[in-house]
PDB file of N, CA, C and O in Angstrom:
ATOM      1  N   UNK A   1      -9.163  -3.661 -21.131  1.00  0.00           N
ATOM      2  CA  UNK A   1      -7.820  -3.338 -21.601  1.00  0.00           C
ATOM      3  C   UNK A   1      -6.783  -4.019 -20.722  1.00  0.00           C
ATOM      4  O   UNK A   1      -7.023  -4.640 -19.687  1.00  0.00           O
ATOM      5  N   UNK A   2      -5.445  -3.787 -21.352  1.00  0.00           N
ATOM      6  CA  UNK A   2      -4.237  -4.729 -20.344  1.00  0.00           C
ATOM      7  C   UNK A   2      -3.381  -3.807 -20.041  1.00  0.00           C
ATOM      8  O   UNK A   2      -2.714  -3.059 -20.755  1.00  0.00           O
ATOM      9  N   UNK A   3      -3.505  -4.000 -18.242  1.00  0.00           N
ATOM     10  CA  UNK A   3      -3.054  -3.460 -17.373  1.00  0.00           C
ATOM     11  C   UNK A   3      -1.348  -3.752 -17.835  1.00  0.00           C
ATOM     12  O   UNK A   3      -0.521  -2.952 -17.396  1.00  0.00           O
ATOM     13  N   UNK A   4      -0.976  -4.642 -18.520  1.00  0.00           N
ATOM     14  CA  UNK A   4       1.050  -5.017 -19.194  1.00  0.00           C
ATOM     15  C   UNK A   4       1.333  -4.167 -19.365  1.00  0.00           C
ATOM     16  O   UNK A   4       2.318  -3.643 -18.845  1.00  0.00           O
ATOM     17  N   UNK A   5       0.235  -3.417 -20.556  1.00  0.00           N
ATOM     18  CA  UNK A   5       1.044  -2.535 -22.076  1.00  0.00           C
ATOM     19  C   UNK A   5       0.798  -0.887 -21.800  1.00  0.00           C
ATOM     20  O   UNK A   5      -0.237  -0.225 -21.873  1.00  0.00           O
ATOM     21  N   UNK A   6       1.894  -0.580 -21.525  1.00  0.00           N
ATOM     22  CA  UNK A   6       1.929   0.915 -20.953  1.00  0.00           C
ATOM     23  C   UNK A   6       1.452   1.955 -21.882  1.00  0.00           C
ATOM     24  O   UNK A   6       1.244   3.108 -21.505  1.00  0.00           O
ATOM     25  N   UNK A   7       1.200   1.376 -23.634  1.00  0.00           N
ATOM     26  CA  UNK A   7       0.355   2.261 -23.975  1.00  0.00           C
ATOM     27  C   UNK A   7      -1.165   2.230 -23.488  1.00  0.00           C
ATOM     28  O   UNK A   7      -1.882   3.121 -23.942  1.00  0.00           O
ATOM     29  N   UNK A   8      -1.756   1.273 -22.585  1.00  0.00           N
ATOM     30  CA  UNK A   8      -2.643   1.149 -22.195  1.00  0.00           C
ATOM     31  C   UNK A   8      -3.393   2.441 -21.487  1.00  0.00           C
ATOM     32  O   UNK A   8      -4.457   3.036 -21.658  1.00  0.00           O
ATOM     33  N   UNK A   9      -2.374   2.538 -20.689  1.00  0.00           N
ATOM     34  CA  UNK A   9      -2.050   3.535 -19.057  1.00  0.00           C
ATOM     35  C   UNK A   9      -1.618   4.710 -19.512  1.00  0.00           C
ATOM     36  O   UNK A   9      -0.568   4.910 -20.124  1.00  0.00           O
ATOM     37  N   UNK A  10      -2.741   5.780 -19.095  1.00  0.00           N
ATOM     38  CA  UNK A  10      -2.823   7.126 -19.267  1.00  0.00           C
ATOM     39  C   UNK A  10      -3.256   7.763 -17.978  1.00  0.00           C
ATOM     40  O   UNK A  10      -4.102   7.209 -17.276  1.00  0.00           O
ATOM     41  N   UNK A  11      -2.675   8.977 -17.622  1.00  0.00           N
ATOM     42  CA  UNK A  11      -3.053   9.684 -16.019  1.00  0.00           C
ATOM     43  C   UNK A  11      -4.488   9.916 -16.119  1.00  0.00           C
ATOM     44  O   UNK A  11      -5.182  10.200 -17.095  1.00  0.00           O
ATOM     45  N   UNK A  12      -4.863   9.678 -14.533  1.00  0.00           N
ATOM     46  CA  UNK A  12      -6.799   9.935 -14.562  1.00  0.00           C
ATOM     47  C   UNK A  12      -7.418   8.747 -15.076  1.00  0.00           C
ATOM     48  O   UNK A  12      -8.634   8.686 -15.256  1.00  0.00           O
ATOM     49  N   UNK A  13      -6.548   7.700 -15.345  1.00  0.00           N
ATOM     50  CA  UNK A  13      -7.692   6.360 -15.889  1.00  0.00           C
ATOM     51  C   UNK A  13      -7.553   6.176 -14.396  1.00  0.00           C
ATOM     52  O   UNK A  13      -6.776   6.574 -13.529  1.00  0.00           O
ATOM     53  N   UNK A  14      -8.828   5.267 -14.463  1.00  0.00           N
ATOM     54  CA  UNK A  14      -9.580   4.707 -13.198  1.00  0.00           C
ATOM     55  C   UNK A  14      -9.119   3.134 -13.058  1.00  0.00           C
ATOM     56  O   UNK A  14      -9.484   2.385 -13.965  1.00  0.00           O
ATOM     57  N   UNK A  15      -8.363   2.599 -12.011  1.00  0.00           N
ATOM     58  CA  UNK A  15      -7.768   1.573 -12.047  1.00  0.00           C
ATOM     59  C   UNK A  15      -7.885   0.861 -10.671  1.00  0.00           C
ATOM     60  O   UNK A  15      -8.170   1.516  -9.669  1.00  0.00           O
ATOM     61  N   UNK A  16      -7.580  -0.998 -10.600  1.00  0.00           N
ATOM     62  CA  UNK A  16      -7.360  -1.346  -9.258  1.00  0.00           C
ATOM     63  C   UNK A  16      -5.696  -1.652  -9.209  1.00  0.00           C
ATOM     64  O   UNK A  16      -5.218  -2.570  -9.875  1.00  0.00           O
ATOM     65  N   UNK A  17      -5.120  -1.047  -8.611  1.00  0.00           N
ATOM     66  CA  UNK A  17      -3.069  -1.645  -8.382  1.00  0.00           C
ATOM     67  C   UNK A  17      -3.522  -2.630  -7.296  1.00  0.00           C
ATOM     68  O   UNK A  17      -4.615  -2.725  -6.738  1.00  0.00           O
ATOM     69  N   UNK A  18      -1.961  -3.610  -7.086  1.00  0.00           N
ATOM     70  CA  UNK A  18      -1.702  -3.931  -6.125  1.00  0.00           C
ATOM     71  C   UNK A  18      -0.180  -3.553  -5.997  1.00  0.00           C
ATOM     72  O   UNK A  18       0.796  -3.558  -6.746  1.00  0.00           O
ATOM     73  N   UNK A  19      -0.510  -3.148  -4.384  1.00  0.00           N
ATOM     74  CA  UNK A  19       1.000  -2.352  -3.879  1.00  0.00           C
ATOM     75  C   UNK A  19       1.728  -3.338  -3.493  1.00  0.00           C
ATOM     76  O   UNK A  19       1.399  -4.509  -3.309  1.00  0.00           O
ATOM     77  N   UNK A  20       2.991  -2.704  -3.344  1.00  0.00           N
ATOM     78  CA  UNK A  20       4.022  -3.873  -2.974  1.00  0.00           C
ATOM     79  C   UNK A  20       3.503  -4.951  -1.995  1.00  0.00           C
ATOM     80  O   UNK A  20       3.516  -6.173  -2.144  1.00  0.00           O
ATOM     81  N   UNK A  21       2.894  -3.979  -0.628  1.00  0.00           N
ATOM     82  CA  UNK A  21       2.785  -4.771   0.629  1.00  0.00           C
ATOM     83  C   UNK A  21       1.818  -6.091   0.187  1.00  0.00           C
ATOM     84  O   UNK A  21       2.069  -7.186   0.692  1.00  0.00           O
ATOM     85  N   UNK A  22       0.957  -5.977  -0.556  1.00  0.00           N
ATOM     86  CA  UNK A  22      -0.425  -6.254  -0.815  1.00  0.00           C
ATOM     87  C   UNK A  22       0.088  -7.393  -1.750  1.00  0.00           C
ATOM     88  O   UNK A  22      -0.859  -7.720  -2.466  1.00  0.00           O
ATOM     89  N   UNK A  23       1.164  -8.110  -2.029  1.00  0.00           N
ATOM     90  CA  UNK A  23       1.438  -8.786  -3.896  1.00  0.00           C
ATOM     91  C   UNK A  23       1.019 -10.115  -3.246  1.00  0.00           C
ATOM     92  O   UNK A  23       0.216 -10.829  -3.847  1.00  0.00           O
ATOM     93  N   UNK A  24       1.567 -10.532  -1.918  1.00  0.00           N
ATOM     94  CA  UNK A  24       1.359 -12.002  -1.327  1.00  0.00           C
ATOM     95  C   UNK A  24      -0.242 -12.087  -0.974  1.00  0.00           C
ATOM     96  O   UNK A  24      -0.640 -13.251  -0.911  1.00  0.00           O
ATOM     97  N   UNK A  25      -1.161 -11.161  -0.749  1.00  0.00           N
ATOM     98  CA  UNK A  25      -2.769 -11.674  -0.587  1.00  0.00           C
ATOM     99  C   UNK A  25      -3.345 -11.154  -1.641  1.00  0.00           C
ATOM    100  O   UNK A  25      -4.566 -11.281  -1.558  1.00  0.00           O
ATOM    101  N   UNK A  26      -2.842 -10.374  -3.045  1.00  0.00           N
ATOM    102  CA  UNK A  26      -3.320 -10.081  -4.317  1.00  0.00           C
ATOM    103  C   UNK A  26      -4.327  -9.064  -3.745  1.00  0.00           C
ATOM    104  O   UNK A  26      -5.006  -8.873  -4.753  1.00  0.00           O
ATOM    105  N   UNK A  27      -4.834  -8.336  -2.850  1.00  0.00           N
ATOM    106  CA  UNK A  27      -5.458  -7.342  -2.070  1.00  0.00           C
ATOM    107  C   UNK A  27      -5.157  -5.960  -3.224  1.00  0.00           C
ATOM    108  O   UNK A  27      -4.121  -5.402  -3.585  1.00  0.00           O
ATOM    109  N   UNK A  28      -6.821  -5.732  -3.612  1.00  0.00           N
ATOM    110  CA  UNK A  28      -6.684  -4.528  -4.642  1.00  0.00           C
ATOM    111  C   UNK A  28      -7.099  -2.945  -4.266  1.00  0.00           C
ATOM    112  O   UNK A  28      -8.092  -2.655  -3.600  1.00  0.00           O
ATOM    113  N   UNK A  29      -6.272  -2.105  -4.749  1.00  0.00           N
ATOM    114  CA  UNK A  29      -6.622  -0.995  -4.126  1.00  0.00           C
ATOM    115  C   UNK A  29      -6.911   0.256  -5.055  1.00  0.00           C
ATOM    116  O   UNK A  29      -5.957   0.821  -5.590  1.00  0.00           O
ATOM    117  N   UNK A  30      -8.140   0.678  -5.248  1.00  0.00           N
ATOM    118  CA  UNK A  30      -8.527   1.101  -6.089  1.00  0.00           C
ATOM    119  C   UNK A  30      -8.366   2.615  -6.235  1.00  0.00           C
ATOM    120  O   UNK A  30      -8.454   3.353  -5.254  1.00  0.00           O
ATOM    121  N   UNK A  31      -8.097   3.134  -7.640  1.00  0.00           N
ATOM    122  CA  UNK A  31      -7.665   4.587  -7.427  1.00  0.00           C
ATOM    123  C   UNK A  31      -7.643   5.416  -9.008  1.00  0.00           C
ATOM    124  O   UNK A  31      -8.184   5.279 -10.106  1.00  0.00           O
ATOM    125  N   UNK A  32      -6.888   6.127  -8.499  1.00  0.00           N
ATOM    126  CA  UNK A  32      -6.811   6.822 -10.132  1.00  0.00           C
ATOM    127  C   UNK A  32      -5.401   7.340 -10.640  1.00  0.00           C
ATOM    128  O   UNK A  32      -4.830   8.132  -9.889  1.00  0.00           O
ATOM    129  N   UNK A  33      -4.594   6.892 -12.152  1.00  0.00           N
ATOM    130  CA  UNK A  33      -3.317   7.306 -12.367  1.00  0.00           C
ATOM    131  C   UNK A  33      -3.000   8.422 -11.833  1.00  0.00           C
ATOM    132  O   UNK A  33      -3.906   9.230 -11.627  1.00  0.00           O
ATOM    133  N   UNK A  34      -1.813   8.710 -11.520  1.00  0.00           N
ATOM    134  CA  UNK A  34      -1.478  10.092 -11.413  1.00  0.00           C
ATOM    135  C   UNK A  34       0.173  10.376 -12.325  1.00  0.00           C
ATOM    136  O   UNK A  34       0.461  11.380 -12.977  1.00  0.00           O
ATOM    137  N   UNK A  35       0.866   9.395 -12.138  1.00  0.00           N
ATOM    138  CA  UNK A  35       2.245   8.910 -12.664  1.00  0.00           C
ATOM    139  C   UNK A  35       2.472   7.348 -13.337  1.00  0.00           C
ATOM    140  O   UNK A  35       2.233   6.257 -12.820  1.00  0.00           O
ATOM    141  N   UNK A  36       2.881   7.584 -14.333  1.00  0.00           N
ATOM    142  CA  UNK A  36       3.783   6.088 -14.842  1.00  0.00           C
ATOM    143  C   UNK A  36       4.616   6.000 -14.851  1.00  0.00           C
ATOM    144  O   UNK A  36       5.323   6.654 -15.618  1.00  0.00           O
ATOM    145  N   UNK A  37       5.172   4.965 -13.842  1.00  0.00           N
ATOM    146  CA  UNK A  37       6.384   4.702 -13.377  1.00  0.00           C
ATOM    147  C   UNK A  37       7.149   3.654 -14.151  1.00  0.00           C
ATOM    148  O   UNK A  37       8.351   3.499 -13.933  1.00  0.00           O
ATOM    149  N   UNK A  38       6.807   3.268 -14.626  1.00  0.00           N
ATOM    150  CA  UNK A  38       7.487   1.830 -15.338  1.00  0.00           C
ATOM    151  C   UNK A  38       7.493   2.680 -16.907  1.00  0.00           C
ATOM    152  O   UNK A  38       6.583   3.291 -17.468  1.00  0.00           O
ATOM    153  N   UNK A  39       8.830   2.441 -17.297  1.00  0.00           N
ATOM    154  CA  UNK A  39      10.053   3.051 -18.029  1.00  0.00           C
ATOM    155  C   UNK A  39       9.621   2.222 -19.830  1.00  0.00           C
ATOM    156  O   UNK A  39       9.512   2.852 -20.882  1.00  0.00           O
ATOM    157  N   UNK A  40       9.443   0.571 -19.634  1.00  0.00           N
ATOM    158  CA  UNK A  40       9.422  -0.807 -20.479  1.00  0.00           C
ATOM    159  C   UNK A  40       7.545  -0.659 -21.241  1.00  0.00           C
ATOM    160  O   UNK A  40       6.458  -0.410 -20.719  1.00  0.00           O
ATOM    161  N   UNK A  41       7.970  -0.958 -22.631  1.00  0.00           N
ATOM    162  CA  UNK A  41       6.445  -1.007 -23.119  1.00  0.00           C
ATOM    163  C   UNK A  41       5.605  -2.007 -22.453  1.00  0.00           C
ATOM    164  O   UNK A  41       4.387  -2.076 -22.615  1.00  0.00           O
ATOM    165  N   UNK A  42       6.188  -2.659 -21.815  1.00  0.00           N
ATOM    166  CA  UNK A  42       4.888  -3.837 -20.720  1.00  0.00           C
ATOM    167  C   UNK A  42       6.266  -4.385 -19.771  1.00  0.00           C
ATOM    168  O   UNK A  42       7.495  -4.306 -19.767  1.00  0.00           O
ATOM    169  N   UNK A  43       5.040  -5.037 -18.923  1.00  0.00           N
ATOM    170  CA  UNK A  43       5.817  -5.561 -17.910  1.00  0.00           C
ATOM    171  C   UNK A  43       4.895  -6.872 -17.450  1.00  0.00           C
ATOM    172  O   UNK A  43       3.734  -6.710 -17.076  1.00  0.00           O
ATOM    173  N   UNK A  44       5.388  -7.904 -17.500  1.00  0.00           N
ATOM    174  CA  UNK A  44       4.605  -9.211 -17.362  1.00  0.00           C
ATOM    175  C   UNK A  44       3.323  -8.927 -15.866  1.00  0.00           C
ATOM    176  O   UNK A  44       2.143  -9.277 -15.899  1.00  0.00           O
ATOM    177  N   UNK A  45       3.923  -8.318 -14.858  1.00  0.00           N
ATOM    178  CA  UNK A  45       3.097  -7.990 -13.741  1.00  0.00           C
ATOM    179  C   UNK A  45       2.229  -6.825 -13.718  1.00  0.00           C
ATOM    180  O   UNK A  45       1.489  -6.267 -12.908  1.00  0.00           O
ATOM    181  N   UNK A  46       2.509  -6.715 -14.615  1.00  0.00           N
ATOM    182  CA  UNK A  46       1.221  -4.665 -14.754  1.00  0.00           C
ATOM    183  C   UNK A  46       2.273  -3.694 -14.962  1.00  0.00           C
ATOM    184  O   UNK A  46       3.447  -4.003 -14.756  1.00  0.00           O
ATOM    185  N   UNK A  47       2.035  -2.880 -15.239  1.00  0.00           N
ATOM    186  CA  UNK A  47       2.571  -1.403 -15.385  1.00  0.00           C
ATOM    187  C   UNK A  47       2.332  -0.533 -13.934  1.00  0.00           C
ATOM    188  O   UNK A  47       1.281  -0.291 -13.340  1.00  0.00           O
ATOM    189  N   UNK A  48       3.505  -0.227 -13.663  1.00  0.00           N
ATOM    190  CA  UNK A  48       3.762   0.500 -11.971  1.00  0.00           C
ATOM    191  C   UNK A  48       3.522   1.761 -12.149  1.00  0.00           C
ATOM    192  O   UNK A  48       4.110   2.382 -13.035  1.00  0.00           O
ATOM    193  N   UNK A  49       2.706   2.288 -11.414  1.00  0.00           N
ATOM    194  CA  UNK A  49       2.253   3.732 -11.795  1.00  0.00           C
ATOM    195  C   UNK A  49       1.637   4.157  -9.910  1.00  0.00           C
ATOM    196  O   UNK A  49       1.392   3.306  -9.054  1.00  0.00           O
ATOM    197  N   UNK A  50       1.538   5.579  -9.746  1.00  0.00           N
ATOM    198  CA  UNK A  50       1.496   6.358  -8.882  1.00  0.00           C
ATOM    199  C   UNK A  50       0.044   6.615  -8.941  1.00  0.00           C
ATOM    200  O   UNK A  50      -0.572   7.042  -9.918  1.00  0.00           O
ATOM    201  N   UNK A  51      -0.481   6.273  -7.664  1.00  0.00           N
ATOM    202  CA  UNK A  51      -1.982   6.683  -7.920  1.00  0.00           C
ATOM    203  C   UNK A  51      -2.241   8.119  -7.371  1.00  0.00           C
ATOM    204  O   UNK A  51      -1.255   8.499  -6.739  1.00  0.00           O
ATOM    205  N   UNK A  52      -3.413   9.198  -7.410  1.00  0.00           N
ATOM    206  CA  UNK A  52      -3.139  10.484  -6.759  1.00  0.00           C
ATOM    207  C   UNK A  52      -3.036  10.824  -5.513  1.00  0.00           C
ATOM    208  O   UNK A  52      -2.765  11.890  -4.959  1.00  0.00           O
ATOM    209  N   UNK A  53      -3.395   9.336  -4.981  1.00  0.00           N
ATOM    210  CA  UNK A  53      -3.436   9.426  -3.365  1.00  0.00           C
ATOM    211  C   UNK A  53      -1.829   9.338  -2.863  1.00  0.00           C
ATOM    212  O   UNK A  53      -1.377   9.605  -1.749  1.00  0.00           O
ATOM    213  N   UNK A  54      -0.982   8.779  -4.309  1.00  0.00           N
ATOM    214  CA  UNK A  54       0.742   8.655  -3.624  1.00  0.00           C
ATOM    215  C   UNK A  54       1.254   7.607  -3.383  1.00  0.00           C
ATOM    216  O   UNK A  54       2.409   7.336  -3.055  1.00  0.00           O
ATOM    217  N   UNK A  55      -0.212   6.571  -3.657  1.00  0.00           N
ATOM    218  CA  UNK A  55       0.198   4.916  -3.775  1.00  0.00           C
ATOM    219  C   UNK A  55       0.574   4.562  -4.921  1.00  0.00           C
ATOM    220  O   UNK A  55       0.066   4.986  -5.960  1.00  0.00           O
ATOM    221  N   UNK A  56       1.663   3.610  -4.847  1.00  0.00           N
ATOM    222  CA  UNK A  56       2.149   2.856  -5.681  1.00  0.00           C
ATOM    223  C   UNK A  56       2.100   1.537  -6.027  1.00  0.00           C
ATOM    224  O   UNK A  56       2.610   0.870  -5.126  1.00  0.00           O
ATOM    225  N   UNK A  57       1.700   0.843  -6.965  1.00  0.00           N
ATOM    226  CA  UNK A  57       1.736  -0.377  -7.439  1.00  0.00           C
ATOM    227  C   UNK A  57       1.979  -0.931  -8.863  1.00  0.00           C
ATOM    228  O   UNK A  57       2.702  -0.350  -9.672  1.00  0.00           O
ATOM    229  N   UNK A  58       1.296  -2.155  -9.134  1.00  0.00           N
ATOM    230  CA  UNK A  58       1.226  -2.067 -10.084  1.00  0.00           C
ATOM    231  C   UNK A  58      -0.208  -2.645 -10.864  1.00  0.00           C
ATOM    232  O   UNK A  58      -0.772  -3.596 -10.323  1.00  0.00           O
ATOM    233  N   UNK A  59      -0.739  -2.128 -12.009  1.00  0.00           N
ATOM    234  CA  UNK A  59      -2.042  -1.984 -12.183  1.00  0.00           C
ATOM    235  C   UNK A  59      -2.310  -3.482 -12.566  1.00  0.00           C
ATOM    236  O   UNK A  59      -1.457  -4.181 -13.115  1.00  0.00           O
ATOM    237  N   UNK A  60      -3.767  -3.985 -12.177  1.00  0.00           N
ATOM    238  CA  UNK A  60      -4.131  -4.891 -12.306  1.00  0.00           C
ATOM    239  C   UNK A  60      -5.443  -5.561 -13.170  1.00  0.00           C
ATOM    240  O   UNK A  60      -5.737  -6.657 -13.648  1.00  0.00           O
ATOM    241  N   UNK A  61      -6.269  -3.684 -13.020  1.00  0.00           N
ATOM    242  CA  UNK A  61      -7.313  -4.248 -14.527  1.00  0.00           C
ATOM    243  C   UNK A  61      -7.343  -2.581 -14.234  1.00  0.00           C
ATOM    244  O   UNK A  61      -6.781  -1.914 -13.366  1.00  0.00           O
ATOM    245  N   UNK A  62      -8.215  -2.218 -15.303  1.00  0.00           N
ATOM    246  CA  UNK A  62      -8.390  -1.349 -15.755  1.00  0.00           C
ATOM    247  C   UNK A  62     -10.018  -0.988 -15.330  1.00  0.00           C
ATOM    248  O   UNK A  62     -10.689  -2.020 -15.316  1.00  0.00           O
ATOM    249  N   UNK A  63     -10.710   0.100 -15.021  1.00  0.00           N
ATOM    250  CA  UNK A  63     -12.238   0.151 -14.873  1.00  0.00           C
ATOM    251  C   UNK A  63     -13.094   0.691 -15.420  1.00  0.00           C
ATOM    252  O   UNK A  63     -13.090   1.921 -15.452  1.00  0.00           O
ATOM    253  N   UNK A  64     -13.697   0.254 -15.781  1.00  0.00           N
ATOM    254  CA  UNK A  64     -14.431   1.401 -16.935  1.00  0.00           C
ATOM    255  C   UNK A  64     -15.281   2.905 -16.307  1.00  0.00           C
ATOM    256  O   UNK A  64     -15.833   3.029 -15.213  1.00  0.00           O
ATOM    257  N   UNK A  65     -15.159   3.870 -17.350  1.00  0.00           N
ATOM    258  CA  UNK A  65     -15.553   4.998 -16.816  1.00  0.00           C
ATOM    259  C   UNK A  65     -16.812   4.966 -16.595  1.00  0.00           C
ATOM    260  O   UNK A  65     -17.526   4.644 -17.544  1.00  0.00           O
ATOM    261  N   UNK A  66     -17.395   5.263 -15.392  1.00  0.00           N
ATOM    262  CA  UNK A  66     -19.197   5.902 -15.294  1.00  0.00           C
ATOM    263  C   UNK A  66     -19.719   6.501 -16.462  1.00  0.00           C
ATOM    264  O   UNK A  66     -20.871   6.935 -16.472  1.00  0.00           O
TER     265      UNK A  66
END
C-alpha cells in the first residue's frame, strides 16, 4: 500500500516512518500508528502520523500484518 494516501493510514497499522532528524540518512524507524497528523488526502513525502511510542514522522511503507 502507499504510505502518500492518507486513506491508506489507519491507527495500529504496522509501519516504518522516517523522523524529521532521520530525512538526510533516510534511517527507518519502525512502529505502530497511533495519530494522523497530516490534515491533505496525500502528501508527496508520506503521510505524518504519531507512532505509540510519541515518534513522529512520516510513513514510508507500510508492513504487512503477521
Amino acid at each position: 500500500m502507499d504510505g502518500t494516501k492518507r486513506t491508506n493510514i489507519k491507527p495500529g497499522l504496522h509501519v516504518n516512518i522516517v523522523l524529521k532528524e532521520d530525512q538526510r540518512t533516510g534511517t527507518l524507524t519502525e512502529g505502530y500508528v497511533q495519530d494522523i497528523l497530516t490534515k491533505s488526502p496525500t502528501h508527496p513525502h508520506g503521510i505524518k502520523v504519531r507512532l505509540e511510542t510519541g515518534e513522529v514522522g512520516r510513513v514510508k511503507e507500510i508492513l504487512p500484518e503477521d
